[in-house]
C-alpha positions in Angstrom: 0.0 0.0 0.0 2.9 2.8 -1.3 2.2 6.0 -2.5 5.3 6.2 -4.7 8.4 4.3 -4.0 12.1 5.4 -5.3 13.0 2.6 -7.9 16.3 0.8 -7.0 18.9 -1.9 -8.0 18.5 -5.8 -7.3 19.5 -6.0 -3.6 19.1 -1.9 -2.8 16.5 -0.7 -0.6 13.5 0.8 -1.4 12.1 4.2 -0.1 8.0 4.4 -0.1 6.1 7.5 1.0 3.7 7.2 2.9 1.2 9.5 4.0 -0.2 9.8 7.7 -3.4 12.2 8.5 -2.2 14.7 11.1 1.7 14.3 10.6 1.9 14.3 6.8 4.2 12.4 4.3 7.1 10.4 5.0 10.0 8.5 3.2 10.8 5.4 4.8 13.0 2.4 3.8 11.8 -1.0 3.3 13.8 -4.1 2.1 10.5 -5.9 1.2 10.3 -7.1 -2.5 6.3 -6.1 -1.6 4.5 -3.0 -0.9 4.2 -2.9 3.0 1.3 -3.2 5.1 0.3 0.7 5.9 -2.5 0.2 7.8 -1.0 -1.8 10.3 1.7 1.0 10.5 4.2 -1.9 9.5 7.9 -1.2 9.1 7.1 2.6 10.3 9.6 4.3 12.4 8.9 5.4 15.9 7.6 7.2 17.5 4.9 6.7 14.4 4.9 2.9 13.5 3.1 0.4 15.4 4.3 1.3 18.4 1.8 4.1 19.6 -1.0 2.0 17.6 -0.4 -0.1 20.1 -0.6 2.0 22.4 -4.1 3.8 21.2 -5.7 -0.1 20.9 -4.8 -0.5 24.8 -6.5 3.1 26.0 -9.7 2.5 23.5 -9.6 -1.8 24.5 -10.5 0.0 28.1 -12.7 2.5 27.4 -15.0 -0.1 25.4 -14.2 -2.2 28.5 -15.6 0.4 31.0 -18.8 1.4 29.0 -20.5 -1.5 29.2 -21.4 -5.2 28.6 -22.3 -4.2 25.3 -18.8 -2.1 24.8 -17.3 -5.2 26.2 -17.9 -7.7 23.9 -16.9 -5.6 21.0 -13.7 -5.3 23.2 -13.2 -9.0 23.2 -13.8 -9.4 19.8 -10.8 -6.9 19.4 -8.7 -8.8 22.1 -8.9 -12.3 20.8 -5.8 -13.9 22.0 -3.9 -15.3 19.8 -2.6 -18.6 21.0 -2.9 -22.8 20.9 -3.6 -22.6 23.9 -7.7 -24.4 24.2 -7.8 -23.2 27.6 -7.2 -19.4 26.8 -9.4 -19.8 24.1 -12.1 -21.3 26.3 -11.6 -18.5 29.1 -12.3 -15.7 26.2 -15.4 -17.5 24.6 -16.9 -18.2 29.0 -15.9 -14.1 29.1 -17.6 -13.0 25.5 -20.8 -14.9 26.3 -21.1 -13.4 30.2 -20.3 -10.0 28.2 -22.9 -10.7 25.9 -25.8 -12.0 28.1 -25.2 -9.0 30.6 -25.9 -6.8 27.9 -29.1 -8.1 26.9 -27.8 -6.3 23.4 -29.1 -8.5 20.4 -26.0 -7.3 18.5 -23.8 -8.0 21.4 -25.2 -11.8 21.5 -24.8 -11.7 17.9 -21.3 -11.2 17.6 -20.8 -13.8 20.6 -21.5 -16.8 18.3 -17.7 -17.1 17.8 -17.7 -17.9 21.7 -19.8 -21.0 20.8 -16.8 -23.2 18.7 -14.9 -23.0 22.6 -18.1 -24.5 24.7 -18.5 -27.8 25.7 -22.0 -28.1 23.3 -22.0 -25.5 20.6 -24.9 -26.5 19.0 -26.6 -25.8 22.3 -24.5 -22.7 23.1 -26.1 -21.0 19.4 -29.6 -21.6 20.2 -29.1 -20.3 23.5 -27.7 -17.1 21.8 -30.2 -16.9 19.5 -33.4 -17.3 22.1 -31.5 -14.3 23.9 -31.4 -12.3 20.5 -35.1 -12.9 20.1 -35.7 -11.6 23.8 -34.1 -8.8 22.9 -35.1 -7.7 19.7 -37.7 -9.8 18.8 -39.3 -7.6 15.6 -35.4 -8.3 13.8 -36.5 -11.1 10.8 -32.5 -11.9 11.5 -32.8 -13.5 14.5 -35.9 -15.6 13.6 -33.7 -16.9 10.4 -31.5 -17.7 12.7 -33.8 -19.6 15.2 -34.6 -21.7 12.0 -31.1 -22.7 11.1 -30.0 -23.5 14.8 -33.4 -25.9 15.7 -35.2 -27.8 13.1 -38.3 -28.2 15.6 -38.6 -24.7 15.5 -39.3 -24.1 11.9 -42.6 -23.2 12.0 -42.3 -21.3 14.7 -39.5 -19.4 13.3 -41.6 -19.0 9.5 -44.5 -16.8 11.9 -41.7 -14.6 13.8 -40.3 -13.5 10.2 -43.5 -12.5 8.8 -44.3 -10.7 11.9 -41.0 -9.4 11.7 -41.2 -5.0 11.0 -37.7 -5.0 9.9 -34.8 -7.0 8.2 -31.5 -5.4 9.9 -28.1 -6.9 10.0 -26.4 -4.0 11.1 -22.9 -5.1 8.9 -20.9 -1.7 10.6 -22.1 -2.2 13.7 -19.1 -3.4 15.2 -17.7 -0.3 14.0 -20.3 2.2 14.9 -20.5 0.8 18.3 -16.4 1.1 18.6 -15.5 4.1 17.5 -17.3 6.8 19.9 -15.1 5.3 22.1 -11.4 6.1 20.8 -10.1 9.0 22.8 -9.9 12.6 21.0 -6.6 13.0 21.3 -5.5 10.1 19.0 -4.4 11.3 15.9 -6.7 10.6 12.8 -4.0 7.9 11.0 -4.1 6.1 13.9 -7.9 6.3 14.3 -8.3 5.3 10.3 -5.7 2.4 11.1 -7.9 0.8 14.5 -11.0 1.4 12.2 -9.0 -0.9 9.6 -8.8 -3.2 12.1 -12.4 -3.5 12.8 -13.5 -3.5 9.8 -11.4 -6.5 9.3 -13.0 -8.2 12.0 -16.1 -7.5 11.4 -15.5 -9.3 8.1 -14.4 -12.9 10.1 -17.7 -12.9 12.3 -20.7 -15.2 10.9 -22.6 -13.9 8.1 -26.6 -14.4 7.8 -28.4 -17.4 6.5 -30.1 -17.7 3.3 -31.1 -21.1 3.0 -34.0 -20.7 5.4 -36.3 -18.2 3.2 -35.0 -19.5 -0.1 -36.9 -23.1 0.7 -40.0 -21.7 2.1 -40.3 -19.4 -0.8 -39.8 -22.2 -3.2 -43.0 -24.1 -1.3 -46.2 -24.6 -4.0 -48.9 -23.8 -1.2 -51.3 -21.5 -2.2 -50.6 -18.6 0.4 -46.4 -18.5 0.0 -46.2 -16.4 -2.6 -48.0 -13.8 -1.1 -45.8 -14.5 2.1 -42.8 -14.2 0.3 -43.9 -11.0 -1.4 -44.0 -9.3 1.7 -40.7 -10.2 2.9 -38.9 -9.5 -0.3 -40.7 -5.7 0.3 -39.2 -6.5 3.9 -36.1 -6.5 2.4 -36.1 -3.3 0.1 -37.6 -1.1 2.4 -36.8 -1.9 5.7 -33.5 -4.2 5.0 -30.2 -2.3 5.7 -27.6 -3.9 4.0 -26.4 -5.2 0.1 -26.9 -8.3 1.1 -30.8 -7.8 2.3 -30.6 -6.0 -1.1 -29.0 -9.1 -3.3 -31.1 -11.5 -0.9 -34.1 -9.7 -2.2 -33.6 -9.4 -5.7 -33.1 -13.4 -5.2 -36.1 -14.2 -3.5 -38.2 -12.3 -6.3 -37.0 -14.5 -9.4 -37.9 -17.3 -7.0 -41.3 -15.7 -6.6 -41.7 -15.2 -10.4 -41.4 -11.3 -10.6 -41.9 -9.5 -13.6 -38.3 -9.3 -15.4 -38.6 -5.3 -15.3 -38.9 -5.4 -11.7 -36.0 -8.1 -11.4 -34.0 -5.5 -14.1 -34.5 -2.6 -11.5 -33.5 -4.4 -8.4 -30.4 -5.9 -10.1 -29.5 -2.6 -11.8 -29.6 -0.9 -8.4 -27.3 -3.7 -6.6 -25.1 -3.4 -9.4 -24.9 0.5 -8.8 -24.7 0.5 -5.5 -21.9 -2.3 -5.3 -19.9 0.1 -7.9 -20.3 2.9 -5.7 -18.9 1.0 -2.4 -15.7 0.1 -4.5 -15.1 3.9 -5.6 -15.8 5.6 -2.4 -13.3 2.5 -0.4 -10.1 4.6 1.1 -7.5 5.1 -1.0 -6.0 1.6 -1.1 -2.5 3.2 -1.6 -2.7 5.7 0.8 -5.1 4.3 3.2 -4.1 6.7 6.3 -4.2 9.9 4.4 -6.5 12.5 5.7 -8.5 11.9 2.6 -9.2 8.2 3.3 -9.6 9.3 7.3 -12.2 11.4 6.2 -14.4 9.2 3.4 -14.2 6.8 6.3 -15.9 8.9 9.0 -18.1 10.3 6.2 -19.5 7.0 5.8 -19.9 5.7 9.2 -21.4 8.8 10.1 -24.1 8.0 7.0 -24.5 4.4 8.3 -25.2 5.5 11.8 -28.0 7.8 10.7 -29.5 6.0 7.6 -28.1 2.3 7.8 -25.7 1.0 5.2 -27.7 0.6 2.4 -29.4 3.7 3.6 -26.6 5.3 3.4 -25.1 4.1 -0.3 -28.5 4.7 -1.6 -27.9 8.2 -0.2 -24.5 8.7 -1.7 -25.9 7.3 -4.9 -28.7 10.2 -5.2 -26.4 12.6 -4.3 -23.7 11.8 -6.7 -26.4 11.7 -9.8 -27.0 14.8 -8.7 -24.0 16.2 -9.1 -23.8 16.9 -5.0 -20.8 14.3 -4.2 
C-alpha cells in the first residue's frame, strides 16, 4: 500500500512514501520485494509505527471495557488472543458470552457466536444465543432466520416470527459504529483510520446471515407462499439495511416469479450501489491519508444515521445529482 516508491537496484533498498493524516508524508525504507502493510503502521519508524498503535488499541480496548457489557464484547472481539492454547481460548469464549448475556444487546449476543466453537455443546450454546437475541429484539427477521437454522423443531415457529417481523437489519458496521465513539480525541486521525481498519477487518471474520431458510419456504407450492414471500422481499427493500438484504431480495423475487422489469430494477440498483462502495473504499494506496480518514468517517457517520444501504442509496442520489 505505497504512494510512490524510489526505484532501485537488485539487492538496494526501497524508499515508499507514505502519507499519515495529522503528521503528513514520509520517506521510509523497506527491504521488502512487496508493498508494505500501511495500515498496520508496518515497518514505520517510531515514535509513528506500530508502536503508539499499540498504544491507542490498549486506551480504546479499556474505554469499550468500561462502557459497558455491550462495549465489552466488541472489546473482546478486538482482544482475541492469539494462542494454541484451548484453555485461553475457552476463558475468552466463558468471558464473550457473560459479556454478551449482561448486555441483553441482540447485537452483542450476535457477535458472541464465535464464543460457541470453545463451549463444551456449541450447538446448544447457538440456540441459547439466539433465544437471547429474540428476547431482545424480537421484531429483527435476522434473529428468527437464525432460530430456524440453529433448531429444526422450531421451523414453524421461526416461519411466523419472520412475517411478523417490521424489519430486516443486519447491522454489517455495527461493530464499528458501536467502537469508535469510544477512541479518545486526542488520538491522531492515522491512527484512528488504522484501529478502524482493524475493525472493519474483524467484522469481516464474524458469521454472516443465512439464506437457506427463506430461499426453501419461498420455493414451497402452497397457495398462500407467494404472497408470504412478497412481503418479505418488500421486507427487504424497504426496511433491510444492507447489500446483502438487497442481493437476498432481488433473489427471492426471481424465486417468486417477478416480472423481469422489476428483477431488471432491483439488479441494476445492486449493481450500482456495489460500484459505488468500490469507488468511495479509502484510497487503497494511501489508506491513512486524511482523505481516506475522512471518506471513512463520512461513511460511518451516514451508516449511523441511515443504515448501510441507507446510506449508499444516499451517496448514490447525491452523486447523480452532481452533489458528491
Amino acid at each position: 500500500m505505497v504512494a510512490s516508491a524510489t526505484p532501485a537496484a537488485a539487492g538496494a533498498r526501497t524508499f515508499i512514501v507514505v502519507d499519515l493524516c495529522g503528521l503528513g508524508r514520509l520517506s521510509v525504507a523497506t527491504d521488502a520485494e512487496e508493498d508494505a502493510d500501511v495500515t498496520n503502521l508496518e515497518g514505520l519508524p517510531a515514535p509513528v509505527g506500530q508502536t503508539p498503535l499499540a498504544q491507542a488499541k490498549a486506551r480504546w480496548l479499556g474505554e469499550l471495557r468500561e462502557v459497558g457489557a455491550g462495549t465489552s464484547v466488541a472489546a473482546l472481539l478486538l482482544d482475541k488472543p492469539v494462542t494454541h492454547d484451548d484453555d485461553a481460548k475457552r476463558l475468552w469464549g466463558e468471558a464473550l458470552l457473560r459479556a454478551a448475556y449482561t448486555s441483553q444487546n441482540a447485537a452483542a449476543l450476535t457477535w458472541a457466536e464465535e464464543a460457541c466453537a470453545y463451549a463444551a455443546d456449541d450447538g446448544a450454546c447457538r440456540l441459547s444465543l439466539v433465544r437471547a437475541r429474540l428476547r431482545a429484539d424480537p421484531t429483527n427477521a435476522v434473529h428468527w432466520v437464525a432460530l430456524a437454522d440453529e433448531d429444526p423443531t422450531a421451523t414453524e415457529e421461526a416461519w411466523r416470527g419472520l412475517l411478523a417481523a417490521n424489519r430486516w437489519a443486519e447491522s454489517p458496521r455495527g461493530l464499528e459504529s458501536m467502537t469508535q465513539a469510544a477512541l479518545p480525541d486526542d488520538v491522531p486521525a492515522y491512527l484512528r483510520q488504522a484501529l478502524g481498519e482493524q475493525v472493519r477487518a474483524r467484522a469481516a471474520t464474524l458469521p454472516a446471515p443465512s439464506e437457506s431458510f427463506v430461499q426453501e419456504r419461498c420455493q414451497d407450492p402452497l397457495p398462500e407462499r407467494k404472497q408470504q414471500c412478497d412481503h418479505l422481499i418488500q421486507m427487504l427493500l424497504e426496511r433491510g439495511d444492507s447489500l446483502h438484504t438487497l442481493s437476498q431480495a432481488a433473489q427471492l423475487a426471481q424465486a417468486s416469479g417477478w416480472a423481469p422489469d422489476q428483477l431488471n430494477k432491483m439488479n441494476q440498483e445492486l449493481q450500482a450501489l456495489a460500484n459505488a462502495e468500490v469507488l468511495a473504499a479509502p484510497d487503497k494506496r494511501q489508506p491513512l491519508s486524511c482523505a481516506s480518514a475522512e471518506a471513512s468517517s463520512r461513511f460511518a457517520a451516514d451508516v449511523r444515521q441511515l443504515g448501510e444501504l441507507g446510506a449508499w442509496r444516499a451517496r448514490r442520489a447525491a452523486s447523480t445529482q452532481g452533489l458528491r
